[in-house]
py3Dmol code that shows the C-alpha trace and the ligand (Angstrom):
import py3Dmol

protein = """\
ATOM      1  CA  UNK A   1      67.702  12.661 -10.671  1.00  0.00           C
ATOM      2  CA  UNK A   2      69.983   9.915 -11.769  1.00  0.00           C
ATOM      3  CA  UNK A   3      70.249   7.544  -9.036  1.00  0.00           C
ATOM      4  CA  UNK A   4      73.810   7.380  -8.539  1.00  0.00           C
ATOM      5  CA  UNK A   5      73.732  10.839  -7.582  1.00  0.00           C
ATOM      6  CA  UNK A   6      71.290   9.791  -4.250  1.00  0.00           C
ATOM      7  CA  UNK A   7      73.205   8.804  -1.463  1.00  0.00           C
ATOM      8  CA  UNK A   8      72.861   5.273  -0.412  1.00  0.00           C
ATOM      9  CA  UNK A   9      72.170   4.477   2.664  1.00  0.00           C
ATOM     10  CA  UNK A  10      72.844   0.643   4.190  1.00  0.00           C
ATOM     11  CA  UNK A  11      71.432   0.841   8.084  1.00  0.00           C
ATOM     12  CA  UNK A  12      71.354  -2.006  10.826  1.00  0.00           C
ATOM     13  CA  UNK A  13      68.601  -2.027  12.836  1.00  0.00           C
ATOM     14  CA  UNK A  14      70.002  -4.324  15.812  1.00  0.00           C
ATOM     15  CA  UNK A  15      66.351  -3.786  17.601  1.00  0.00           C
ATOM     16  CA  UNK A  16      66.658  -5.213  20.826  1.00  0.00           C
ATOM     17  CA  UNK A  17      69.978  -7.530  20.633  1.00  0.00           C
ATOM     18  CA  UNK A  18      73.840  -7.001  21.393  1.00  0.00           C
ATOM     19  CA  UNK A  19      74.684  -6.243  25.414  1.00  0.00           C
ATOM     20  CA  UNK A  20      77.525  -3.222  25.208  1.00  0.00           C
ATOM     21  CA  UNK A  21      80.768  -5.631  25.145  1.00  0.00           C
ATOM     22  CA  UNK A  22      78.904  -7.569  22.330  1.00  0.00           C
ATOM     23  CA  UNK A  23      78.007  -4.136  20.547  1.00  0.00           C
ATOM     24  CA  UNK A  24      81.827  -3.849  20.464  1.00  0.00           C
ATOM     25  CA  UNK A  25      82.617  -6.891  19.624  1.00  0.00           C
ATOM     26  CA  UNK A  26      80.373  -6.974  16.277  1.00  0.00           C
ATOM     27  CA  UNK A  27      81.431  -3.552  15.564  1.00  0.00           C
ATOM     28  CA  UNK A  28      84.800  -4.549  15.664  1.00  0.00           C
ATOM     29  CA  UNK A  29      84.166  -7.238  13.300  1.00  0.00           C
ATOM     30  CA  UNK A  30      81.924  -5.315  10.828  1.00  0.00           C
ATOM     31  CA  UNK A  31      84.325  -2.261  10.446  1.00  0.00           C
ATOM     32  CA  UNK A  32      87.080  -3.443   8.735  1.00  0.00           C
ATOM     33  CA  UNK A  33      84.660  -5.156   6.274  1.00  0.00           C
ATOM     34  CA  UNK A  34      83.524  -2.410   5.274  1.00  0.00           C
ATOM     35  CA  UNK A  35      86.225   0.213   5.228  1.00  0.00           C
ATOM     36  CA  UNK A  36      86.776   0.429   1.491  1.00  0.00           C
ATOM     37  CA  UNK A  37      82.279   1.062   0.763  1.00  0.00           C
ATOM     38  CA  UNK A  38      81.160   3.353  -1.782  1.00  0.00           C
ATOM     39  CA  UNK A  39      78.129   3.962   0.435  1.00  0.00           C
ATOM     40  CA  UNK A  40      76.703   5.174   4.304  1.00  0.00           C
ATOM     41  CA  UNK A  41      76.914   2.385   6.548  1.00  0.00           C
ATOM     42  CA  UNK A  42      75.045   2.935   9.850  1.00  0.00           C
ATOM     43  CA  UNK A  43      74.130   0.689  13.005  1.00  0.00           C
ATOM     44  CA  UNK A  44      71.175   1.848  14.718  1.00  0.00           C
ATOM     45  CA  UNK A  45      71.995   0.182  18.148  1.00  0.00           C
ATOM     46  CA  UNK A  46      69.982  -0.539  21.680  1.00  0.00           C
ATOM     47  CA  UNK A  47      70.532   2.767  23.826  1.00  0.00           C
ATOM     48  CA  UNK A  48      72.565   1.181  26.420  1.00  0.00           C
ATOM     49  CA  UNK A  49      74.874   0.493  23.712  1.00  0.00           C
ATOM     50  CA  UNK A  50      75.291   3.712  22.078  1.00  0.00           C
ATOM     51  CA  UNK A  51      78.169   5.122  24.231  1.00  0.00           C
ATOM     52  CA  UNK A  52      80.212   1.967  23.441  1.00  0.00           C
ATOM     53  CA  UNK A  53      79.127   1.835  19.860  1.00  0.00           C
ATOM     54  CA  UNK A  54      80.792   5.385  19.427  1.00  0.00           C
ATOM     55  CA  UNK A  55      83.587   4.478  21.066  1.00  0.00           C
ATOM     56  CA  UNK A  56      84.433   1.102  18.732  1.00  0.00           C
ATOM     57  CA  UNK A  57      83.212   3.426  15.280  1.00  0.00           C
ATOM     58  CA  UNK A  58      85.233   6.391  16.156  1.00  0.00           C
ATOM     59  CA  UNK A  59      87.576   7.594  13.306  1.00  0.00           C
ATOM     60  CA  UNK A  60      85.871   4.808  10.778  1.00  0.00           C
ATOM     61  CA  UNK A  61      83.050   5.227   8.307  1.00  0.00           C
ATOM     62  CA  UNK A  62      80.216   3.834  10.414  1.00  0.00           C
ATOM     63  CA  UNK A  63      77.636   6.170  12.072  1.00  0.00           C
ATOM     64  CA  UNK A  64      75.891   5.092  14.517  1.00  0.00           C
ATOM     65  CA  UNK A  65      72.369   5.715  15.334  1.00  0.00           C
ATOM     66  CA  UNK A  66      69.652   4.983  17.709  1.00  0.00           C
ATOM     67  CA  UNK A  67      66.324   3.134  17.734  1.00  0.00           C
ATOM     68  CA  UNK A  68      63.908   6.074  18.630  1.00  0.00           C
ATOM     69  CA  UNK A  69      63.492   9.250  20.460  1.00  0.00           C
ATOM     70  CA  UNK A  70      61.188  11.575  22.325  1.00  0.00           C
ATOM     71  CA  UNK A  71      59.518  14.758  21.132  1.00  0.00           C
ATOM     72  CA  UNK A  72      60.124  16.820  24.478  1.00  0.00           C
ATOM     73  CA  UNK A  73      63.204  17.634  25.313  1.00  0.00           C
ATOM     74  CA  UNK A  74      63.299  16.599  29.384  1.00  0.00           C
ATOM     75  CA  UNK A  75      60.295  16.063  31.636  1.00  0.00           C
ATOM     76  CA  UNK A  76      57.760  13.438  33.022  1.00  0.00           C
ATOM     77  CA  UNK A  77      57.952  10.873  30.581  1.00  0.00           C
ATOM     78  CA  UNK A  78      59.701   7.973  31.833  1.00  0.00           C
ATOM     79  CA  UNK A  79      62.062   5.846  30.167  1.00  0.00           C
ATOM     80  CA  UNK A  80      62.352   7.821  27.325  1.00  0.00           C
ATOM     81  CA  UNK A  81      65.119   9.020  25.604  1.00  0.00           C
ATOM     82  CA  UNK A  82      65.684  13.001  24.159  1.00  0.00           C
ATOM     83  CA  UNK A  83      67.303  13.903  20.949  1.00  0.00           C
ATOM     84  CA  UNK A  84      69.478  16.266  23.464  1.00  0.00           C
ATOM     85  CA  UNK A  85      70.484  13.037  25.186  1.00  0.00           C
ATOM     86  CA  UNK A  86      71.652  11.307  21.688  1.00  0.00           C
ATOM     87  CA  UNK A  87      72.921  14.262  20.302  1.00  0.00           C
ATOM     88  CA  UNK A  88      75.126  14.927  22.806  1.00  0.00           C
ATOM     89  CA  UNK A  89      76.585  11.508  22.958  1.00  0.00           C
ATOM     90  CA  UNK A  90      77.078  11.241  19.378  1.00  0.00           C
ATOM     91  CA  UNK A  91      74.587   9.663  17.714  1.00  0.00           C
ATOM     92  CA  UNK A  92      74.047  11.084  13.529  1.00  0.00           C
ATOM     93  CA  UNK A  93      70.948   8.955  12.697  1.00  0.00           C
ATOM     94  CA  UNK A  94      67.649   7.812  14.701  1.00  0.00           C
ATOM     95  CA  UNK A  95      64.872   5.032  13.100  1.00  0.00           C
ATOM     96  CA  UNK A  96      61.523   6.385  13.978  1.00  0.00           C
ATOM     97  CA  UNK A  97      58.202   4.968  13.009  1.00  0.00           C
ATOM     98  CA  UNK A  98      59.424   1.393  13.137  1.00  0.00           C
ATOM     99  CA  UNK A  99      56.740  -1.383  12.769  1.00  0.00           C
ATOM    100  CA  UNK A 100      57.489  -3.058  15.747  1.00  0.00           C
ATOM    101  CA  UNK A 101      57.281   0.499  17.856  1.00  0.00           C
ATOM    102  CA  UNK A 102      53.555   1.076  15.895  1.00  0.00           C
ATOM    103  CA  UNK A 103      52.712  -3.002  16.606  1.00  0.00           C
ATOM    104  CA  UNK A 104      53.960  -3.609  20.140  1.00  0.00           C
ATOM    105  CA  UNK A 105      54.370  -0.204  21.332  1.00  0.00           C
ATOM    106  CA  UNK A 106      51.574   2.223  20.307  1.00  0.00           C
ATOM    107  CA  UNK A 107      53.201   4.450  18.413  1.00  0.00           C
ATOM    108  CA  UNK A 108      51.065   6.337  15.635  1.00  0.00           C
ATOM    109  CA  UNK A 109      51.297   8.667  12.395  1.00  0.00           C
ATOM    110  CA  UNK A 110      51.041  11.755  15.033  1.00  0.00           C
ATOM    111  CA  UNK A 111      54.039  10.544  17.551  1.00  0.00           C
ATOM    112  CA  UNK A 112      55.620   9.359  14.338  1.00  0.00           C
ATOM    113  CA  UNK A 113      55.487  13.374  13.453  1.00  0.00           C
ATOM    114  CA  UNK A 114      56.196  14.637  16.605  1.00  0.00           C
ATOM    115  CA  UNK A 115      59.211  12.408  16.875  1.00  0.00           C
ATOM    116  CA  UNK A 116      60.733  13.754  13.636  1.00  0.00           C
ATOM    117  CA  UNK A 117      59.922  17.289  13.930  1.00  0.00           C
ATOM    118  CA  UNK A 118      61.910  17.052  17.052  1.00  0.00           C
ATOM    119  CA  UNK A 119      64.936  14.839  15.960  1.00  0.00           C
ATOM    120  CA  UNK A 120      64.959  17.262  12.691  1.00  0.00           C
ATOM    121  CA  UNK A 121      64.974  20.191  15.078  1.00  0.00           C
ATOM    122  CA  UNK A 122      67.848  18.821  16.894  1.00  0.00           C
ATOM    123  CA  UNK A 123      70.121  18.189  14.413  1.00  0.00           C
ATOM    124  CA  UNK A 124      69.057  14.195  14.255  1.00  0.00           C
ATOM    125  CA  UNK A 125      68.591  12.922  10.802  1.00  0.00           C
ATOM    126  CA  UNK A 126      65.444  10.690  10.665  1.00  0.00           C
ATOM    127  CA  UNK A 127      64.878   7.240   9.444  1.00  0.00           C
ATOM    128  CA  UNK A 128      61.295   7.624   8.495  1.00  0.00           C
ATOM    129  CA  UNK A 129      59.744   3.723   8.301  1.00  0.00           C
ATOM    130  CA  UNK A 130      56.414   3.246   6.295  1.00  0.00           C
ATOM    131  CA  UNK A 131      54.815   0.237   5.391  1.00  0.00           C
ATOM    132  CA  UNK A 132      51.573  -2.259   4.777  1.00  0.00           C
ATOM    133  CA  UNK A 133      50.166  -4.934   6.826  1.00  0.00           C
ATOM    134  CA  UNK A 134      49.666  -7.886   4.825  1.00  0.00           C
ATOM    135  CA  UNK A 135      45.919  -7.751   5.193  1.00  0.00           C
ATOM    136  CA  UNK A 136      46.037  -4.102   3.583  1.00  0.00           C
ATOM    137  CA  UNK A 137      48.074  -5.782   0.825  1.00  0.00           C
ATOM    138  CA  UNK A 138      45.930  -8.337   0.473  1.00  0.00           C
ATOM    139  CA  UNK A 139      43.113  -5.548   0.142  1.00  0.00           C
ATOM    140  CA  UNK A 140      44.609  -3.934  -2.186  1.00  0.00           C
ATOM    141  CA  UNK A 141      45.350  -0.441  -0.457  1.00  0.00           C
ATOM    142  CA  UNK A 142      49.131  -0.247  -0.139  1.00  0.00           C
ATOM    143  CA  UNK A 143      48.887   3.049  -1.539  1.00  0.00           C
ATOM    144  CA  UNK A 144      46.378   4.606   0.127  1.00  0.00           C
ATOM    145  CA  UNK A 145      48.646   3.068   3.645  1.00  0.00           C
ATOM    146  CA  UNK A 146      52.107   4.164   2.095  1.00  0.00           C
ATOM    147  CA  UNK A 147      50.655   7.958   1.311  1.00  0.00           C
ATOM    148  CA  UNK A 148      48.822   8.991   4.106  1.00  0.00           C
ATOM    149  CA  UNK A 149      52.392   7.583   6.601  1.00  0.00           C
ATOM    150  CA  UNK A 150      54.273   9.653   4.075  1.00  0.00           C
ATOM    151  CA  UNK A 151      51.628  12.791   5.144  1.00  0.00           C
ATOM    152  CA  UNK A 152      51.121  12.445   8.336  1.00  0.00           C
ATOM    153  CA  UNK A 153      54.548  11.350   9.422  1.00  0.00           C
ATOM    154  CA  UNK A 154      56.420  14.230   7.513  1.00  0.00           C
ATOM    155  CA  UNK A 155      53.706  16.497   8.202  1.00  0.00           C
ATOM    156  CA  UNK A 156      55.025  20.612   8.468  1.00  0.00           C
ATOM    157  CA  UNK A 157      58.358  19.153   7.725  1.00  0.00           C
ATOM    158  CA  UNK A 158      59.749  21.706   5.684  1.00  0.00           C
ATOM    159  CA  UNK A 159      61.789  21.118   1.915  1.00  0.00           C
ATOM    160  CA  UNK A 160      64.686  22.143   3.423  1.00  0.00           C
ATOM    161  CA  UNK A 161      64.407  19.499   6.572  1.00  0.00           C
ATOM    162  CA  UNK A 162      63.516  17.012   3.988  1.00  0.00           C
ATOM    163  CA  UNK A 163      66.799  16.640   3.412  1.00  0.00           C
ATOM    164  CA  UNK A 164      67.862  15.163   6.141  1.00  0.00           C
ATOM    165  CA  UNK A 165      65.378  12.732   5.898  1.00  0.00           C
ATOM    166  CA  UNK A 166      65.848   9.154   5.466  1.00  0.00           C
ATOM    167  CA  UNK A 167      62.391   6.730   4.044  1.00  0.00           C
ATOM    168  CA  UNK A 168      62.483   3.360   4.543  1.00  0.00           C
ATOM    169  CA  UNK A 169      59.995   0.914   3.037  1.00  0.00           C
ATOM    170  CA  UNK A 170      59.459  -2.030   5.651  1.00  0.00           C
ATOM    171  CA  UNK A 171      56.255  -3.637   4.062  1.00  0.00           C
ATOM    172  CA  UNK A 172      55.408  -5.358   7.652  1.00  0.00           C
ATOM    173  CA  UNK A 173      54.837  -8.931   5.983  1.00  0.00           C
ATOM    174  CA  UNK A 174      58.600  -8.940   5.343  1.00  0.00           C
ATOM    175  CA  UNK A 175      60.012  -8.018   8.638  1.00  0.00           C
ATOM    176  CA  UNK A 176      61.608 -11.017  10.653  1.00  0.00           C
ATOM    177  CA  UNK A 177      59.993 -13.271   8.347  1.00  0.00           C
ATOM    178  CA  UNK A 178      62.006 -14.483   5.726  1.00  0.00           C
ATOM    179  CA  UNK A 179      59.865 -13.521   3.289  1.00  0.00           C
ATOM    180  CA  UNK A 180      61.130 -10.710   1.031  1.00  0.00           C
ATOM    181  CA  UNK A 181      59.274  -8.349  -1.341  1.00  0.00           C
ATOM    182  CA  UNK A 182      60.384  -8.901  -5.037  1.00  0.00           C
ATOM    183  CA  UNK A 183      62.597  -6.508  -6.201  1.00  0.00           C
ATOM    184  CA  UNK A 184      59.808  -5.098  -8.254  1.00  0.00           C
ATOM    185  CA  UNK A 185      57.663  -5.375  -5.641  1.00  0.00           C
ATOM    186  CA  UNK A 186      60.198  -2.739  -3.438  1.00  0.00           C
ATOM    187  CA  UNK A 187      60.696  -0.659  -6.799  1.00  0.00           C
ATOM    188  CA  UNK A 188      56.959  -0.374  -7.270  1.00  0.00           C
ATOM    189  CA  UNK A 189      56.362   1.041  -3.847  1.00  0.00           C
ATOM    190  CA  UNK A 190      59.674   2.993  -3.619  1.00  0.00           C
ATOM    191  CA  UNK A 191      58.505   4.619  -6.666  1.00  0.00           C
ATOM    192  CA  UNK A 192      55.045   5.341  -5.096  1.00  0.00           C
ATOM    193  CA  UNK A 193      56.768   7.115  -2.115  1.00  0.00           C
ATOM    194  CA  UNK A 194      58.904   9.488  -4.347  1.00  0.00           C
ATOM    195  CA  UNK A 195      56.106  10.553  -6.532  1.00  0.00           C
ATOM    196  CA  UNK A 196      54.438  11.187  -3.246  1.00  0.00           C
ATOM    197  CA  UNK A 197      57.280  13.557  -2.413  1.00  0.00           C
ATOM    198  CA  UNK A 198      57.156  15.063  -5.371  1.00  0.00           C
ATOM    199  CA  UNK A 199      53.449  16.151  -4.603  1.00  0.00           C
ATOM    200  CA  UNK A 200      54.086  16.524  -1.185  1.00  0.00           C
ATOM    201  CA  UNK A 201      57.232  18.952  -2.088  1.00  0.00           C
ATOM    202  CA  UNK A 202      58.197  19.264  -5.128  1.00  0.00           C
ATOM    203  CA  UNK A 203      60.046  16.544  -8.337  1.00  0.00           C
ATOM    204  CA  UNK A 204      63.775  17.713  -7.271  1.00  0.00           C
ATOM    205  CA  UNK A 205      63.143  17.456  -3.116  1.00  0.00           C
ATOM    206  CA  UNK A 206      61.601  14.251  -4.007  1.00  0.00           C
ATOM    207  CA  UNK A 207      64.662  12.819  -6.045  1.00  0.00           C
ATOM    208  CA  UNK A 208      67.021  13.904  -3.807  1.00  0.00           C
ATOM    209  CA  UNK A 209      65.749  12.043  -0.664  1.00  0.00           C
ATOM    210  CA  UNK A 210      67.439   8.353   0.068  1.00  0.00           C
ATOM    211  CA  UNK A 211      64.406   5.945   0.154  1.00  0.00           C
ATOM    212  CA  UNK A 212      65.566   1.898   1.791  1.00  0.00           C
ATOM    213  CA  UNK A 213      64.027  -0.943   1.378  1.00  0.00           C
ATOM    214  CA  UNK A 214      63.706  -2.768   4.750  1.00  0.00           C
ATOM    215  CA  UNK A 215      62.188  -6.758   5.415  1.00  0.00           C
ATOM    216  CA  UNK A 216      64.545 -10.113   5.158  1.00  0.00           C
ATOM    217  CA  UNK A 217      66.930  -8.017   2.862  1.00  0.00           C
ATOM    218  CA  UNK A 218      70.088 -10.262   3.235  1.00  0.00           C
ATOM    219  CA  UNK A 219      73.403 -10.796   1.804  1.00  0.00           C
ATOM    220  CA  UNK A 220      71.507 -13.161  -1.155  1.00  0.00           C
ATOM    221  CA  UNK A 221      68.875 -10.909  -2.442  1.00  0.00           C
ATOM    222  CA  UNK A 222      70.754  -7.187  -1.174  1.00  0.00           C
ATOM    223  CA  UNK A 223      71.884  -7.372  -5.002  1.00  0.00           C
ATOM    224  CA  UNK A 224      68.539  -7.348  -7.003  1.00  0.00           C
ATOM    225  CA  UNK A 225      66.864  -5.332  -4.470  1.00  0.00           C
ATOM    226  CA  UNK A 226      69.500  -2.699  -4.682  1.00  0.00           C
ATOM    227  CA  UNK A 227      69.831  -2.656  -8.331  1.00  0.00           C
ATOM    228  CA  UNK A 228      66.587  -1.133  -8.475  1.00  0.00           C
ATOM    229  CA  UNK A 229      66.401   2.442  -9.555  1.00  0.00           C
ATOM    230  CA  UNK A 230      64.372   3.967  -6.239  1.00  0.00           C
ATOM    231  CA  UNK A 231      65.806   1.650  -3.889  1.00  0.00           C
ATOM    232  CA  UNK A 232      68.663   3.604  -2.318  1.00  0.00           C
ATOM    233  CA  UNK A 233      69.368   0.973   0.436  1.00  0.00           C
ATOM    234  CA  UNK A 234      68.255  -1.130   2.922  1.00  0.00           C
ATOM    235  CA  UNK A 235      67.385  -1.104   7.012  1.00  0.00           C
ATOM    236  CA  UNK A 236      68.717  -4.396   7.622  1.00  0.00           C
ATOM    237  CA  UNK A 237      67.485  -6.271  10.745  1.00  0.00           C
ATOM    238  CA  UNK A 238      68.435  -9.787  11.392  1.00  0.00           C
ATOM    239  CA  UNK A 239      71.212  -9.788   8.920  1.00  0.00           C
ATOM    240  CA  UNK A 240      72.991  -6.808  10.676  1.00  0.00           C
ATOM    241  CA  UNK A 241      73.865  -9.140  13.450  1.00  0.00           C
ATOM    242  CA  UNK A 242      76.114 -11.151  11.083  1.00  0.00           C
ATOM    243  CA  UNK A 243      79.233  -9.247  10.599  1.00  0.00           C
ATOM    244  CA  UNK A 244      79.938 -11.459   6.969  1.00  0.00           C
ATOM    245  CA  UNK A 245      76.200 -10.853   6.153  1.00  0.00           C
ATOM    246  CA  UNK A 246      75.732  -7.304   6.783  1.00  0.00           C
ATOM    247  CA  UNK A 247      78.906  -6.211   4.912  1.00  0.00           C
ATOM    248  CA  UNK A 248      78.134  -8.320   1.735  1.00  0.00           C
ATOM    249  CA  UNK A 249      75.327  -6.144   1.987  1.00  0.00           C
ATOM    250  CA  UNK A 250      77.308  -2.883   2.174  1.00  0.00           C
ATOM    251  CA  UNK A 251      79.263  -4.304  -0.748  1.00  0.00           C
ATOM    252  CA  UNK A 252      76.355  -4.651  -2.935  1.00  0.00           C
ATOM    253  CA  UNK A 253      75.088  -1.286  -2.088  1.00  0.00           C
ATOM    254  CA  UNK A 254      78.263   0.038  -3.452  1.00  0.00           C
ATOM    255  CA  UNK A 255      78.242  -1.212  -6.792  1.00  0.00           C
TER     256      UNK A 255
END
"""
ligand_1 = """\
10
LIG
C 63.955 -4.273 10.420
O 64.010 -4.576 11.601
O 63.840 -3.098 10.074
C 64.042 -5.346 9.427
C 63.928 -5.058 8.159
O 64.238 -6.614 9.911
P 64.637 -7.917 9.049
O 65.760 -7.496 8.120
O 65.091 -8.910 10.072
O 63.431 -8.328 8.304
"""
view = py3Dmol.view(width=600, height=400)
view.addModel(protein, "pdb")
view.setStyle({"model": 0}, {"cartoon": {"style": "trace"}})
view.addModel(ligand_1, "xyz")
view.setStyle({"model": 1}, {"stick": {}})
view.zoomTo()
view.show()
């Protein structure tokens, strides 16, 4: 499928930054930058400042979307948040699988499949994030890392809920660092993950499905990256916090 026919996705990931009145504040800033953009432009935002993120978005082009959810829908598992919860306040998108979550917070392949069953199931669409340590770079299996995430996280997720599923490509050595993968680099692996899909599902599912590069992606390299024929968009962290920054970014997405 010709790339321009993908949709491109350009997500913040604000991680654990912006108080509520702040959230509006940036939003306020960022949405008139980028009212004209030939793309999806999304802030995934702290919880606490979903309800006000809504409320400064509503009746503009940004969707908002949160950082993670739960499997179960209510029950013992506290402070957790349920896809009923976000769904009902309005949230389109959720990031699931993040580095930091697997690094700092436990998470695995399995909850990272559990999570998106469920957001899938309730309507969420899914920011799937896969990527290699820089040790497993350095050993020369990014591969084998980037397939079996791509299995296990989208495991018994069906063609049809593939759809609503967003990849994004955070190779961990990139994320918060500075340091950016090469555009080729991205392409390579982006590339990996479709053909992937294409086993996994089948060629069309696979070049249908918006895959990001995430890690240092700023408003100076967003261009090259971008321009790259599997690289659908970006999951922008620290730059997302920069009103001027992130919309540059939006810009180049929409090229
Ligand atoms: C991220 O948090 O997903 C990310 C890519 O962060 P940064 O852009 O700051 O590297």
């Amino acid at each position: 499928m010709d790339k321009a026919k993908r949709k491109a996705i350009i997500a913040g990931n604000w991680k654990m930054n912006k108080t509520p009145k702040e959230a509006t504040t940036l939003l306020n800033a960022i949405t008139p930058l980028v009212a004209d953009a030939d793309c999806e432009v999304i802030a995934c935002v702290p919880y606490v400042d979903l309800a006000a993120a809504i409320e400064a978005t509503a009746g503009t082009n940004v969707k908002i979307g949160a950082e993670n959810c739960h499997w179960a829908e209510s029950g013992a598992f506290t402070g957790e948040i349920s896809t009923g919860m976000l769904k009902e306040v309005g949230v389109e998108y959720v990031v699931l699988g993040h580095s930091e979550r697997r690094q700092y917070f436990g998470e695995t392949d399995e909850t990272v499949n559990k999570r998106t069953k469920a957001a899938l199931a309730a309507g969420l669409k899914p920011i799937v994030c896969v990527g290699e340590l820089l040790w497993e770079r350095e050993c020369n299996i990014t591969e084998e890392v980037i397939a079996r995430q791509i299995k296990l996280d989208l495991w018994d997720v069906t063609e049809e809920e593939l759809k609503n599923v967003v990849i994004a490509y955070e190779p961990v050595w990139a994320i918060g660092t500075g340091k950016t993968a090469t555009a080729d680099q991205a392409e390579e692996v982006c590339a990996f993950i479709r053909a992937q899909l294409a086993k996994l599902y089948n060629q069309d599912a696979a070049d249908a499905v918006t895959i990001q590069y995430g890690g240092s992606m700023n408003d100076g390299n967003a261009d090259e990256l971008l321009s790259k024929i599997d690289v659908d968009g970006g999951l922008i962290g620290g730059a997302s916090l920069v009103a001027e920054k992130f919309a540059a970014i939006v810009k180049a997405a929409s090229k």
